[in-house]
LUMLUMKE-86372 format. One line per field, with one value per residue: residue in one letter; chain; residue number from 1; x, y, z of N, C-alpha, C, CB in turn. Coordinates in steps of 0.001 Angstrom, whole numbers, plus 500000, padded with zeros to 6 digits. Glycine has a CB too. Example, Ala and Ser with C-alpha at 12.3 -4.5 7.8 and 13.67 -1.06 7.14 Angstrom:
res	a,s
chain	A,A
n	1,2
n_u	513190,512850
n_v	494310,497750
n_w	507800,507080
ca_u	512300,513670
ca_v	495500,498940
ca_w	507800,507140
c_u	513200,512900
c_v	496700,500030
c_w	507800,507870
cb_u	511308,514084
cb_v	495527,499402
cb_w	509046,505725
! end
This chain:
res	x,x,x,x,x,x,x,x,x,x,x,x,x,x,x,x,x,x,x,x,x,x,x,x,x,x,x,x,x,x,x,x,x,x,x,x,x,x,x,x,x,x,x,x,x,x,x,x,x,x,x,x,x,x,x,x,x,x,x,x,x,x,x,x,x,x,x,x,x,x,x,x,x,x,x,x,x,x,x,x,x,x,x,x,x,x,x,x,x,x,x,x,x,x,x,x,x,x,x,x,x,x,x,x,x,x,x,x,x,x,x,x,x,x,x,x,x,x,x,x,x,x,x,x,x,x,x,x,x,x,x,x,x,x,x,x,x,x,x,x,x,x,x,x,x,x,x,x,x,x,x,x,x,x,x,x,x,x,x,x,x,x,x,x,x,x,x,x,x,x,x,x,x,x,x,x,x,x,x,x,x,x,x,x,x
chain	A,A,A,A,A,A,A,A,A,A,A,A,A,A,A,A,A,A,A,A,A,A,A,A,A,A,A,A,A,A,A,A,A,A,A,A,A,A,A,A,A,A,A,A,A,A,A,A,A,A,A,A,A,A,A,A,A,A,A,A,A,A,A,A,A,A,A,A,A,A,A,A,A,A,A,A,A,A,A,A,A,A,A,A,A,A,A,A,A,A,A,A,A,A,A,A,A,A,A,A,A,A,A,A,A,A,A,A,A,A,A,A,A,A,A,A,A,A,A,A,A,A,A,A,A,A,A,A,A,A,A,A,A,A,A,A,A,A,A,A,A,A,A,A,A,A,A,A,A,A,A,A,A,A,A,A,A,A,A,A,A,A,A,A,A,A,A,A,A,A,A,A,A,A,A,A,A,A,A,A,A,A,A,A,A
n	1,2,3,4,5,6,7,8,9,10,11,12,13,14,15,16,17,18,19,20,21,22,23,24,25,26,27,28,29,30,31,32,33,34,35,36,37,38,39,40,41,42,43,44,45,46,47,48,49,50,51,52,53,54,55,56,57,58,59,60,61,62,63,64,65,66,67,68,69,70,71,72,73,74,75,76,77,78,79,80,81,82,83,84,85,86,87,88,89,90,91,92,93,94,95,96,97,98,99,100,101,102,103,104,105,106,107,108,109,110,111,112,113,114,115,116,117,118,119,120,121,122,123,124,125,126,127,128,129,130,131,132,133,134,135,136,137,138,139,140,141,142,143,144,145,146,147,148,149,150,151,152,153,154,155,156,157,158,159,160,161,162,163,164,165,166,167,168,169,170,171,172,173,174,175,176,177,178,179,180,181,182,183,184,185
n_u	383178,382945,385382,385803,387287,388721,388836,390203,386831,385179,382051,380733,380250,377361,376110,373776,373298,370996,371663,370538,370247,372862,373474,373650,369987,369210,370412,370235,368004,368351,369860,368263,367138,369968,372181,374220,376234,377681,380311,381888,382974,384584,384316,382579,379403,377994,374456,372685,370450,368651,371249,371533,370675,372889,374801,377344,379780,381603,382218,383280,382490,379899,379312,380007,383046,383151,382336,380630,378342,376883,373751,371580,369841,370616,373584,374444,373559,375475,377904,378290,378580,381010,382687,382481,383996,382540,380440,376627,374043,370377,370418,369015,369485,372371,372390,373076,375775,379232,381569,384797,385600,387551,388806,389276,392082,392861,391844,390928,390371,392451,393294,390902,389126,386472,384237,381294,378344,375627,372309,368752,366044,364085,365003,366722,364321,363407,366027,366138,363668,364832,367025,366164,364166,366571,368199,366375,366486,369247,369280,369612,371515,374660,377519,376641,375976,374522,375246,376515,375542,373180,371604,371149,368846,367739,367088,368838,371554,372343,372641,374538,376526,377127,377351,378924,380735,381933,383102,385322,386619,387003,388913,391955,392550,390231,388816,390261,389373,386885,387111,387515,390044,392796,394700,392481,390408
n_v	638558,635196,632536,629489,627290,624330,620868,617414,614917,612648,612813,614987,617958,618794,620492,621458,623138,625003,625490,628121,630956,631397,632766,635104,637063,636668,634171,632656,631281,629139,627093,625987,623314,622798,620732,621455,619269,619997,618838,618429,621326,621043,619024,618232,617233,617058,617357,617259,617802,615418,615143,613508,613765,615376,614317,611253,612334,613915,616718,620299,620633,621047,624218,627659,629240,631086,631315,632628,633658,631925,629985,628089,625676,623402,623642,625354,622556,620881,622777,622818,620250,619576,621600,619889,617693,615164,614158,613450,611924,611806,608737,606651,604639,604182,603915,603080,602755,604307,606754,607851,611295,613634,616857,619803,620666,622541,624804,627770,627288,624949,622031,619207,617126,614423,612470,610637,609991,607554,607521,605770,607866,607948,607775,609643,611929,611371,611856,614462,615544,615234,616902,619180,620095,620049,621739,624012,624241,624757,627121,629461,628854,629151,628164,625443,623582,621380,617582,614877,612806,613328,613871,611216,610167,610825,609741,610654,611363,608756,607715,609638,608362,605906,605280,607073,608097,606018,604530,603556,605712,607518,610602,610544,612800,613806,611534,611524,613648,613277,611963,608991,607638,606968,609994,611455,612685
n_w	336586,337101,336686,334719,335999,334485,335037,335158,335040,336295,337268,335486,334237,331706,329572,327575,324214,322043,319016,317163,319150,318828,316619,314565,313416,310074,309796,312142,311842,310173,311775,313423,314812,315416,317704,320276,322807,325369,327330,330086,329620,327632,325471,322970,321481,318699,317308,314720,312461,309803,306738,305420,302185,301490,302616,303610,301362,303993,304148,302922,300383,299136,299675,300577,299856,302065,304989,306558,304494,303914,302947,303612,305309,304767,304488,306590,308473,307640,307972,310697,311274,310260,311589,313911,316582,317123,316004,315651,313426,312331,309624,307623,306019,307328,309646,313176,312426,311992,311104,310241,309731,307463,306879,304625,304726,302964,304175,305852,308266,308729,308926,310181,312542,312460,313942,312792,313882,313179,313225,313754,311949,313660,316561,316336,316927,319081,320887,320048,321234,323986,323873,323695,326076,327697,327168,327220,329849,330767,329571,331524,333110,332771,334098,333769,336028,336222,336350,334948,335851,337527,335041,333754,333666,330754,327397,325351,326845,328528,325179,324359,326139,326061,323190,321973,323999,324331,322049,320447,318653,320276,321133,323167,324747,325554,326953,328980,330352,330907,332888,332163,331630,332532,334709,335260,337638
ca_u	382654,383647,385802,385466,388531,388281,389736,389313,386004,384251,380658,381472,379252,377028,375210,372773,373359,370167,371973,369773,370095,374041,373656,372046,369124,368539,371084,369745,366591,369040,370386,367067,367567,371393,372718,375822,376164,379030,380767,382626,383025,385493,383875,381428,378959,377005,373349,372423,369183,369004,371567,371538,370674,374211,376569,377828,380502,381787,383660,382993,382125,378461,379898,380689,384309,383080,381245,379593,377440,376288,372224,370464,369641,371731,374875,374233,373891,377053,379357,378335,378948,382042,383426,382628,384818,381374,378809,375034,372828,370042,370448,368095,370623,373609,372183,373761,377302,379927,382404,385294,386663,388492,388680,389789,393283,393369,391211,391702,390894,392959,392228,390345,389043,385563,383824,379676,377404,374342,370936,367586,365388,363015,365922,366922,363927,363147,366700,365694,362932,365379,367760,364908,364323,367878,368690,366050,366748,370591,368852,370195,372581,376384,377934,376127,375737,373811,376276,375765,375110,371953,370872,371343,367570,367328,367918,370290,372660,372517,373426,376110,377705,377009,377782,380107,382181,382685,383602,387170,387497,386865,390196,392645,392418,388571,388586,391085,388867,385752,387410,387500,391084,394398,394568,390944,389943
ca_v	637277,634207,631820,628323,626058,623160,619797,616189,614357,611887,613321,616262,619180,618737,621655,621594,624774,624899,626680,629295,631327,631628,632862,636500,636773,636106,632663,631685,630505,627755,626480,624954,621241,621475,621070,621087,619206,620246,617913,619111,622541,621377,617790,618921,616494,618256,616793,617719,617220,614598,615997,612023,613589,616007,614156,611552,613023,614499,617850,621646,620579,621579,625049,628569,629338,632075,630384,633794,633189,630258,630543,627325,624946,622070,624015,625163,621681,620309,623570,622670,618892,619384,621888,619026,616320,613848,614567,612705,612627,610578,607894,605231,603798,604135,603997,602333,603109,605305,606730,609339,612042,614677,617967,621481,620346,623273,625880,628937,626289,623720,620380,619109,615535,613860,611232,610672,608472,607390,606875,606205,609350,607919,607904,611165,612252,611183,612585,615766,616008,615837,618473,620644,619989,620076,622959,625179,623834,625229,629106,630631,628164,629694,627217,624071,622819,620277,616857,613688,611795,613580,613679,610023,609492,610862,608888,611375,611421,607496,607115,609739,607517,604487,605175,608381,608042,604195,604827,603643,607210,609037,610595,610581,613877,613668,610633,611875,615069,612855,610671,607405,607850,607684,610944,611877,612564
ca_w	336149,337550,335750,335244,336265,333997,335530,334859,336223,336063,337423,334539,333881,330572,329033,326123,323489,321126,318282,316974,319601,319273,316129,314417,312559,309691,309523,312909,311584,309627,312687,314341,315501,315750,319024,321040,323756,326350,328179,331311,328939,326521,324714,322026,320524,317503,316993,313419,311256,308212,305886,304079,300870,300933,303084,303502,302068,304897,303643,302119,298089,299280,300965,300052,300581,303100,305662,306234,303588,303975,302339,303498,306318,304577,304169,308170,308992,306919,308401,312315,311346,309483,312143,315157,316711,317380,315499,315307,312738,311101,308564,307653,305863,307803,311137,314094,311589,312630,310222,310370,308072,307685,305470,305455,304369,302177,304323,306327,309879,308871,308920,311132,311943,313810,313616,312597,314444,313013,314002,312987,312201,315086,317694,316290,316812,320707,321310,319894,322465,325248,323885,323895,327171,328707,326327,328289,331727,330643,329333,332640,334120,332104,334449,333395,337564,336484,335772,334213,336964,337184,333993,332873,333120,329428,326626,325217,327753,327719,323757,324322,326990,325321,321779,321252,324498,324399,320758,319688,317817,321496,321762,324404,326076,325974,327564,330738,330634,331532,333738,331544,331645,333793,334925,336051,338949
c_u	383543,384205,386066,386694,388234,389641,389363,388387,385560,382609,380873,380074,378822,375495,375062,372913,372176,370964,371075,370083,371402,374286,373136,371248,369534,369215,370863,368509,367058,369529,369241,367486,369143,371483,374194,375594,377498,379262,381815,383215,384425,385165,382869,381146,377436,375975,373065,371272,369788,369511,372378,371881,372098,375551,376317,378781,380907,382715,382677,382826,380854,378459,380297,381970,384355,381830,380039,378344,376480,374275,371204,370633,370692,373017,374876,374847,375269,378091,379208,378754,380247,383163,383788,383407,383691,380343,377312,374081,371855,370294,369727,369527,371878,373255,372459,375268,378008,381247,383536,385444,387455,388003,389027,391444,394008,392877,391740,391337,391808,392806,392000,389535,387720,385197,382128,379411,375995,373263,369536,367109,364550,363909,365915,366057,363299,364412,366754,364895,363882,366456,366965,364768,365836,368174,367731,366216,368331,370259,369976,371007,374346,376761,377834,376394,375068,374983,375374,375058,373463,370967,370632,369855,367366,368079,368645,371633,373059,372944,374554,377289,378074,377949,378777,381383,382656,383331,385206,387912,387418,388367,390772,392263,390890,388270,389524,390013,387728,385636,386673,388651,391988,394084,393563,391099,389071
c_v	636161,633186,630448,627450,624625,621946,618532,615552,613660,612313,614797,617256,618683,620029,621624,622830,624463,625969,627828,630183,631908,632155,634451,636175,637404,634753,632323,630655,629039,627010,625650,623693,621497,622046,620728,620711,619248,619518,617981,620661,622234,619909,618316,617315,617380,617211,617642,617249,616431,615707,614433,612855,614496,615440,612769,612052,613809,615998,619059,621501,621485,623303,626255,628533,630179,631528,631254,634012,632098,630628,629265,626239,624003,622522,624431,623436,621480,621574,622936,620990,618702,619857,620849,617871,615070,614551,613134,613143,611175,609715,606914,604098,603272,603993,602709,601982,604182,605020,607630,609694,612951,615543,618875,621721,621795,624854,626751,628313,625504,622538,619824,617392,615080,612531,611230,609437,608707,607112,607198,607533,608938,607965,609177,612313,612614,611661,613665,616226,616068,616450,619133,621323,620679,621575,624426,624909,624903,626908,629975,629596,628168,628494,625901,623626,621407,619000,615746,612332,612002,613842,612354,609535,609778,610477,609531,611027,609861,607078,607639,609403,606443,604048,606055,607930,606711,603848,604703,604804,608168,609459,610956,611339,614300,612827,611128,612902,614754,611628,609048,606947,607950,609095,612009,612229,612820
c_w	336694,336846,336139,335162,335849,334476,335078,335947,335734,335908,336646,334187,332513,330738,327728,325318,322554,320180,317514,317346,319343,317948,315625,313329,310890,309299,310591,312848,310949,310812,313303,313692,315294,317336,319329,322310,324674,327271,328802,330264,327841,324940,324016,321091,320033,317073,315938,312725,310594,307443,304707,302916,300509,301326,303325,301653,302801,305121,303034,300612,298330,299878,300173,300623,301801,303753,305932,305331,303214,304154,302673,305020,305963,305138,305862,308877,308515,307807,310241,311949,310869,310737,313775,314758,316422,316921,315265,314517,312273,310032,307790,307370,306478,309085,311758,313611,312120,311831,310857,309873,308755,306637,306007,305093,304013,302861,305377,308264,309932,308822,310136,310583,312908,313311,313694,313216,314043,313542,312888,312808,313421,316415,317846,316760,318543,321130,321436,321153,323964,325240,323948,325337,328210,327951,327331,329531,331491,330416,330620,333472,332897,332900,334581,334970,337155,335818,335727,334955,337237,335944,333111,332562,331410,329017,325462,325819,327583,326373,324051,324897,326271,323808,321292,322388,324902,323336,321258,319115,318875,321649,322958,325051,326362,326714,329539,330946,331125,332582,333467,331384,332718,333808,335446,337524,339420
cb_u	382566,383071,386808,384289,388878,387968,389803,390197,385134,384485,380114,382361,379996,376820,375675,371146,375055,368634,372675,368819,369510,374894,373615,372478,367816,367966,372576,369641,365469,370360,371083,365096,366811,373488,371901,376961,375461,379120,380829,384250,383196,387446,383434,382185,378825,378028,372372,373440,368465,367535,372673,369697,369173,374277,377353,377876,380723,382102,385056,384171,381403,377604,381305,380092,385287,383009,381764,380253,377920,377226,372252,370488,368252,372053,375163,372271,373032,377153,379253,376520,378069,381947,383042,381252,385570,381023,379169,374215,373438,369570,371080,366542,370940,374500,370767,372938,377154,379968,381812,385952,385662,390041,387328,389657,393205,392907,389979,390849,389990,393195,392919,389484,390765,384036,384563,379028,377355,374274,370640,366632,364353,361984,367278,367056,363693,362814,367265,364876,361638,365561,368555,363120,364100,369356,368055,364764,367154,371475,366393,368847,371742,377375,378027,377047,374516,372150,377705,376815,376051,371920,371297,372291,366191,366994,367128,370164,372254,371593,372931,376338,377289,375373,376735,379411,382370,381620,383025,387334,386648,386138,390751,393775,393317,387646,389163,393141,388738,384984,386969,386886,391055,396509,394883,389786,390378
cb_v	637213,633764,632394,627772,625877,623417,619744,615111,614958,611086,613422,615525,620850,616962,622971,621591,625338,625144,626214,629351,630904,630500,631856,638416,637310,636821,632373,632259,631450,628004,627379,625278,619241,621715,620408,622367,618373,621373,616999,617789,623921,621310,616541,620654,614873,619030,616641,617467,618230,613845,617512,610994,614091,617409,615132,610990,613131,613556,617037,622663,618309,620448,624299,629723,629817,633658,629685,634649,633201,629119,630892,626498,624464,621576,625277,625337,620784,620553,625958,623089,618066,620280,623200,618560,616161,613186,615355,612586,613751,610736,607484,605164,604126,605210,604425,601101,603547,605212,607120,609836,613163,614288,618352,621396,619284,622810,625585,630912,625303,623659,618986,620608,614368,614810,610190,610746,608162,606946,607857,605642,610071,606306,607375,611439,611799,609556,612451,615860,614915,615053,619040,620069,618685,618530,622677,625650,621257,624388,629598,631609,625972,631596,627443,623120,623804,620437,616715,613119,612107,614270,614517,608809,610160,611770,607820,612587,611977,607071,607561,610532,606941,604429,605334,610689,608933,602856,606415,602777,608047,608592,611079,610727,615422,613402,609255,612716,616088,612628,611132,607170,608559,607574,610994,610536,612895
cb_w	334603,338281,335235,334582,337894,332223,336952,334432,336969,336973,339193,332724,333822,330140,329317,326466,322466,321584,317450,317274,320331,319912,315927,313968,313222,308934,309119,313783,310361,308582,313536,314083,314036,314540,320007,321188,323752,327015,327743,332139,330146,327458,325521,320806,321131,315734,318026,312675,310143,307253,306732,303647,300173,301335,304671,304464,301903,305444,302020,302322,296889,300482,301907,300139,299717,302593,307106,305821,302964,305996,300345,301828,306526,302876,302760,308404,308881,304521,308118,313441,310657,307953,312084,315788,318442,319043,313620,316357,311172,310631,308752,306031,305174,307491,311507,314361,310017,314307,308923,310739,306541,307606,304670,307668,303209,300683,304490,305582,310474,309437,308133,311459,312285,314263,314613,310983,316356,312530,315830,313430,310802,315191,317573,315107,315776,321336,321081,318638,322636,326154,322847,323607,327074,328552,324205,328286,332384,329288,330018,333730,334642,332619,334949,331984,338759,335710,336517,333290,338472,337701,333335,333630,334026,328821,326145,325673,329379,327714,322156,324366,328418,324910,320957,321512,325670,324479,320068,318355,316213,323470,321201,324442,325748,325023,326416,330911,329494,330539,335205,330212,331125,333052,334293,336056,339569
! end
């Protein structure tokens, strides 16, 4: 198998994960609509259903202590949003807001820290359609070939330039790693 030499770039590999798929049955069926989107293979932004009515807060109250267990679509969404750096989800309320947290202080990951960006459910909803999209274009491409340069026509790719990696909470070594940063290349 060939292995992928990750460097900093600008024109950076992005690959769509539809989670479901990465999961076994019968807790993959909870995973439909989240996504991961990969950015040059080490930037992860987690697209998540409306989970308004449980979060925010942004933490494990809602959560078995064994993630293994985990019995419902909410609690799905909330563990993939809790465990990401950038996560997106619907809001009515909160939309076009962007918070951060933290949690885990006490748990067997550690603590860990991202930041939520809101959006309408109708954004959420036309973004959805082009993870769908990009998510099967990615099925048989492991090496994500395709980069952002070519994908900017969808308006995915566009918010997550726009709004996650122009973001004040993008941190440092994400930012060199997508050549927005000294050190790129």
């Amino acid at each position: 198998m060939r292995r992928i030499k990750v460097s900093p770039k600008a024109d950076y590999p992005v690959k769509v994960v539809h989670e479901p798929p990465e999961h076994e049955p019968p807790v993959a069926d909870l995973y439909e609509g989240v996504f991961t989107v990969l950015l040059n293979y080490v930037v992860n932004v987690t697209f998540v259903p409306d989970v308004s009515a449980a979060a925010p807060p942004w933490d494990d109250h809602l959560l078995p202590a064994d993630f293994d267990v985990i019995a419902s679509g909410v609690q799905t969404r909330l563990v993939s949003a809790i465990l990401g750096s950038y996560v997106v989800t619907p809001n009515e309320t909160r939309a076009d807001g962007e918070e951060r947290f933290e949690w885990g202080q006490n748990s067997e990951f550690g603590s860990t820290s991202g930041v939520v960006f809101y959006v309408t459910p109708s954004d959420f909803a036309r973004y959805a359609v082009d993870l769908v999209r990009l998510s099967e274009m990615n099925e048989d491409d492991f090496y994500a070939r395709k980069t952002v340069s070519t994908l900017r026509g969808y308006d995915v790719v566009g918010f997550v330039e726009r709004r996650v990696l122009a973001s004040p909470w993008l941190l440092p070594r994400d930012a060199v790693m997508l050549g927005l940063a000294s050190g790129a290349g």
